[in-house]
N, C-alpha and C positions, 0 to 999 in steps of 0.2 A: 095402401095405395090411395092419393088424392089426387084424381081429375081435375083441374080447374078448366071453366070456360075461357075462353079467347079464341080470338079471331072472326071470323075465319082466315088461316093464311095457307097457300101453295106448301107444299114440299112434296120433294124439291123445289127451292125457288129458284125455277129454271126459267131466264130470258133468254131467248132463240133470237143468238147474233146475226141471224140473214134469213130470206125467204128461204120456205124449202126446196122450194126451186130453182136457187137462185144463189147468190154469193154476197156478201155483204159489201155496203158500198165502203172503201177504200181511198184514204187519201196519201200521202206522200211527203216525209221531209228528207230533204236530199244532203249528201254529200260528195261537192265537188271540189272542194279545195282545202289544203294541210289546217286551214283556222276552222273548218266546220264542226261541229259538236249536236251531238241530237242527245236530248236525255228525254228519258221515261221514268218516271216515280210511281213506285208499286207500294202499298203498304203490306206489311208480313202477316200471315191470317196465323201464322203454327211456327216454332220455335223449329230450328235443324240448322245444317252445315251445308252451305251452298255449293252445288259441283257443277251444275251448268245453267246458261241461258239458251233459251228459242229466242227468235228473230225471224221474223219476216222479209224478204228485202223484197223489192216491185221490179222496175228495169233498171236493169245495170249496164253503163255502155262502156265503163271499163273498166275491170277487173282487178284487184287488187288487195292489198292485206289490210283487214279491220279489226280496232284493238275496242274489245268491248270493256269495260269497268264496273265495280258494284261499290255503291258507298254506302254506308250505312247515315243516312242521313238527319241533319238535327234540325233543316228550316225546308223545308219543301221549296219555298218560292225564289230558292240561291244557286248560284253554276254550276260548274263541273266537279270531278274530284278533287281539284289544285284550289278552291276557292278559300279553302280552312277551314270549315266549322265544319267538318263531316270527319269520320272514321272508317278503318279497317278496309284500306283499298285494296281488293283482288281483279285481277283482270286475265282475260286469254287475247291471244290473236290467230286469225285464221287468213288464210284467203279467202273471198266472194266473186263468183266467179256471176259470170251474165247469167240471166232467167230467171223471174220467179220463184225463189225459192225459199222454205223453209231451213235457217243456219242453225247449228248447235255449237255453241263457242264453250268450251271448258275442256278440262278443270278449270277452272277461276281460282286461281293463288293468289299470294303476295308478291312474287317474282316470276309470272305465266309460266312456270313450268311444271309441271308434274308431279314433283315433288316438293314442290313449294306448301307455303300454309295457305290453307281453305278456311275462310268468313265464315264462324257461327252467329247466327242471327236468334232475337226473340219475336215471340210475339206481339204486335205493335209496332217495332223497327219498321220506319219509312227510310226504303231503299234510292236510289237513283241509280239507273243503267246508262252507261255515259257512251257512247258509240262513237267511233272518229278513225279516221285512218293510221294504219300502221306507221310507221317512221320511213319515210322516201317510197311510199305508194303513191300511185296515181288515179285511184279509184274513183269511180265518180259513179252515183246512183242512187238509187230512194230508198227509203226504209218506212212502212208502211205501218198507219195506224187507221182505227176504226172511225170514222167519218158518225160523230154524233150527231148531227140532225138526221141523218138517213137510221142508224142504229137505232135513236128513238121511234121512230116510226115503225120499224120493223118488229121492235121488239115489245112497245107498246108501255116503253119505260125508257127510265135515263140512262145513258149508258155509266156502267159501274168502274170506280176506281177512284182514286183519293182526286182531291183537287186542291191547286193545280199539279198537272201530270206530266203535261210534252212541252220541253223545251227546243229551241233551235237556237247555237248561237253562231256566228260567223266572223269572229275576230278570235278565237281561242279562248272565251270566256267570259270576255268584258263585259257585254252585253249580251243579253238574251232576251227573245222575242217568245213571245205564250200562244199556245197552240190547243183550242178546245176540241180533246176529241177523247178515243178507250185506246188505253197501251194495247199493243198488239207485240205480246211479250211473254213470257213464262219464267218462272225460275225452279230446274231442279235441285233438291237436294242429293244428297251423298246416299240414301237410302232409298233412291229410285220414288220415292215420292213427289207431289210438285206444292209448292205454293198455293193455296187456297185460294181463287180466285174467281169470279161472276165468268160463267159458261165463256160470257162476249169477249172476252179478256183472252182467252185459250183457245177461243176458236178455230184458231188452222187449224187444231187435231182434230178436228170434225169434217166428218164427211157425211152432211146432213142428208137424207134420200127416204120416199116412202117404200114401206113394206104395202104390198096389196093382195088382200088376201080373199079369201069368200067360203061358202059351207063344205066346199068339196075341193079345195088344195089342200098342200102341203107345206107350211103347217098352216091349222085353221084355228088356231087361235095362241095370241101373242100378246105380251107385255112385258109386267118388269117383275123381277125377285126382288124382296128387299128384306134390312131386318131392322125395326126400328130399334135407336136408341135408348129409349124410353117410352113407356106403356102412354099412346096417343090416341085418342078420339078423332073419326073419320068420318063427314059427313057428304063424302061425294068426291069427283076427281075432275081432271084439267085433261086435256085433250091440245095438242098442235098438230098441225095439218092432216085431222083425221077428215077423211070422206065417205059419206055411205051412213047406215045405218048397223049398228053393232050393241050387242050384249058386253057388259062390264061387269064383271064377278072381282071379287077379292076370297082369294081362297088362307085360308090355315096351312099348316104346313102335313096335315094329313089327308089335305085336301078335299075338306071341308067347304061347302060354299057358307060364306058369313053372311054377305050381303051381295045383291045383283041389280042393277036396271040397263033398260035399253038408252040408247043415246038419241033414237030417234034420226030421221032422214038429215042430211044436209046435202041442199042442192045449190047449186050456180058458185061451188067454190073452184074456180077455173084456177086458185094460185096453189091449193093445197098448204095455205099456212097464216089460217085462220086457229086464235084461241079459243077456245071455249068450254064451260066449267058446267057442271051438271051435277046435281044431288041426289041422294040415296032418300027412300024413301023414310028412312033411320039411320041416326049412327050408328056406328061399331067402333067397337075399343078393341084394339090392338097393344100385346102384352111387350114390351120393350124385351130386347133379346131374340123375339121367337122370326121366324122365316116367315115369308109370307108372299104371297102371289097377288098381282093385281093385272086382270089382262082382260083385252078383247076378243069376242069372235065374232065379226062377220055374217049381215042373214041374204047376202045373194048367192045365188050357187057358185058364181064362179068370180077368179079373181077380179077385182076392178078397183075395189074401195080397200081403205088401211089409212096408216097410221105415218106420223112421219117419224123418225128415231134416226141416232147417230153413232158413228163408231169411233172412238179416238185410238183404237191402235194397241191399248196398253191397260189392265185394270187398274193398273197403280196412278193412272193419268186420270182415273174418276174420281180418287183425290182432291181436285183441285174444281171439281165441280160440288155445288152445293149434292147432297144426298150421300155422297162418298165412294166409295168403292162395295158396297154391298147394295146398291143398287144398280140392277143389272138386268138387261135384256134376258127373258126367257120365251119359249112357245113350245107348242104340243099336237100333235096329231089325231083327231077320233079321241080325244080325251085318254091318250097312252100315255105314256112315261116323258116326264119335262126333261126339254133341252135346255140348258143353261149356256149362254154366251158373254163372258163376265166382263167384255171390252167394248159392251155396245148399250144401248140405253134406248128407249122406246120414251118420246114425249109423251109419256101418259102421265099423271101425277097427281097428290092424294091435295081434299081439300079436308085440311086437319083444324076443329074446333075444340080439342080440349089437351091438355097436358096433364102427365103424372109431378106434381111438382115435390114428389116425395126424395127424389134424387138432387144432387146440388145439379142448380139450374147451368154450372158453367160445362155439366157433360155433355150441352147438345151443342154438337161440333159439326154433324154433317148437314146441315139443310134448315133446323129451326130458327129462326131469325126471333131470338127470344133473349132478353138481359134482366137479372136479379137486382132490382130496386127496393128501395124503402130498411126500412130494419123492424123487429120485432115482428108483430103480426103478419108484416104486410113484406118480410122477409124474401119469402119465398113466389111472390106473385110477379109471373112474367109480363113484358112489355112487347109489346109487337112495335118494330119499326125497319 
């Protein structure tokens, strides 16, 4: 095993798409007439076989059949799927009916049906989602993406996604007009997996909310399970919309405490979605593979203060968040037996200063923001960016 120093960086590197109390700000590009076209360009984080897309739509005031598209695309900055330089068009149609809603359009074929062929995609592949109305629909309404000045604010970073990303055109393709903001989009594959994508990106699946706990509920103390990738150095954790004053252990998987400190008071946080980062008074090295606990408890008697965390619904939809699907909300009662909830995630999160780089650098896939430069010596020494 070799440790190398770097960083410090987050993992998860988790940016919190909206207040926790609150919804992210939201803009709109609409479709109301047969030449309208919205496209959204994703780039592919993990190689599979495309089976559906998520969609957001905002107000709809007429109702109607929407033909979503996937291209696999060669220029980012070019039209729809009929412009030429792209490949491998599948698409579905559905109806979109009025309200707010989260859509799920697939299978996505070659010929929208069922049995049609489904787009394998690689690694790398910049997709575009082409959206526009079915053939003699009269639909008319928005399709909603994440408003990047408000997003960086909230999030305290830029909103993530290739650039550029949102297209609108209003002649059938001729022209397109560019749109600075975060896709509000997803792509599943065939394997109930999604697209690897920055938390802000996936957001509807989130139902951002604090847990509020204190010495004498149930449960009185809460975090995340996780198993790291790779043997990493831990020299402290991240915290979103935590309030109150609480103890931070990282336990072993025999439940062991390795390392603990308090977080100390925080007052006048009237939004509940404040970051902030805090250190151990030592590192600790965490052996890749092994299980491991990182949680809070609470030192007022009774509930009031916690933590903010979210739940998308699905473990397999953790996926598509940095850290992966084996990190996962846990808690415990009186120090009894851990409840595991493998579809929910607690914003607490490790602040990592060293890596094993004894493993090829290209296995950390879920959360390390880390790439293999140089050759010879200097082979194996990670970059942070």
């Amino acid at each position: 095993m070799s440790v190398v120093k770097i960083g410090p960086f987050e993992y998860p590197e988790y940016r919190l798409a909206r207040p926790i109390n609150g919804t992210i700000s939201k803009l709109a590009l609409v479709i109301n007439g047969a030449s309208d076209i919205i496209e959204y360009n994703i780039s592919v984080s993990a190689s599979g076989t495309i089976e559906n897309v998520y969609i957001e739509t905002g107000t709809v005031t007429a109702s109607g059949d929407i033909r979503v598209a996937i291209q696999r695309h060669d220029d980012v900055a070019n039209g729809p799927e009929t412009h030429g330089n792209g490949s491998d068009v599948v698409f579905a149609t559905q109806t979109v009916g009025t309200g707010l809603v989260i859509h799920q359009f697939g299978p996505l074929t070659d010929d929208g049906t069922a049995s049609g062929t489904k787009m394998t995609v690689s690694q790398g592949d910049v997709l575009s989602i082409m959206i526009r109305r079915g053939t003699g629909t009269s639909f008319n309404g928005e399709f909603l993406y994440i408003n990047s000045a408000a997003a960086a604010a909230e999030t305290q970073d830029q909103v993530p996604s290739i650039t550029p990303n949102l297209y609108r055109s209003t002649d059938g393709g001729s022209n397109w007009t560019f749109f600075q903001g975060g896709v509000n989009a997803s792509i599943e594959y065939d394997d109930n997996t999604f697209v690897k994508q920055d938390a802000a990106v996936v957001e509807f699946f989130i139902n951002p909310s604090t847990t509020s706990i204190g010495l004498n509920t149930t449960p009185d103390e809460i975090g995340n399970r996780f198993i790291p990738e790779t043997t990493i150095e831990v020299a402290g954790f991240v915290t979103y919309g935590d309030n109150g004053e609480a103890n931070c252990k990282i336990y072993d998987a025999s439940d062991t405490v390795l390392v603990e400190r308090k977080t100390g008071t925080h007052g006048g946080d009237s939004t509940d979605s404040q970051r902030r980062k805090h250190y151990f008074a030592s590192n600790v090295v965490l052996t890749g593979g092994q299980v491991y606990r990182i949680t809070l408890s609470y030192l007022n008697a009774s509930a009031g203060d916690g933590i903010a965390g979210v739940d998308v619904g699905d473990n397999l939809r953790l996926e598509a968040f940095p850290g992966g699907k084996e990190f996962y909300r846990t808690e415990r009662t009186d120090a009894g037996s851990w409840t595991d909830v493998d579809d929910q995630r607690f914003l607490l999160n490790l602040i990592v200063t060293g890596i094993d780089v004894t493993p090829t650098i290209n296995n950390f896939t879920r959360g390390f923001p880390v790439q293999q430069i140089g050759s010879g010596i200097n082979a194996s020494v990670p970059r942070i960016f």
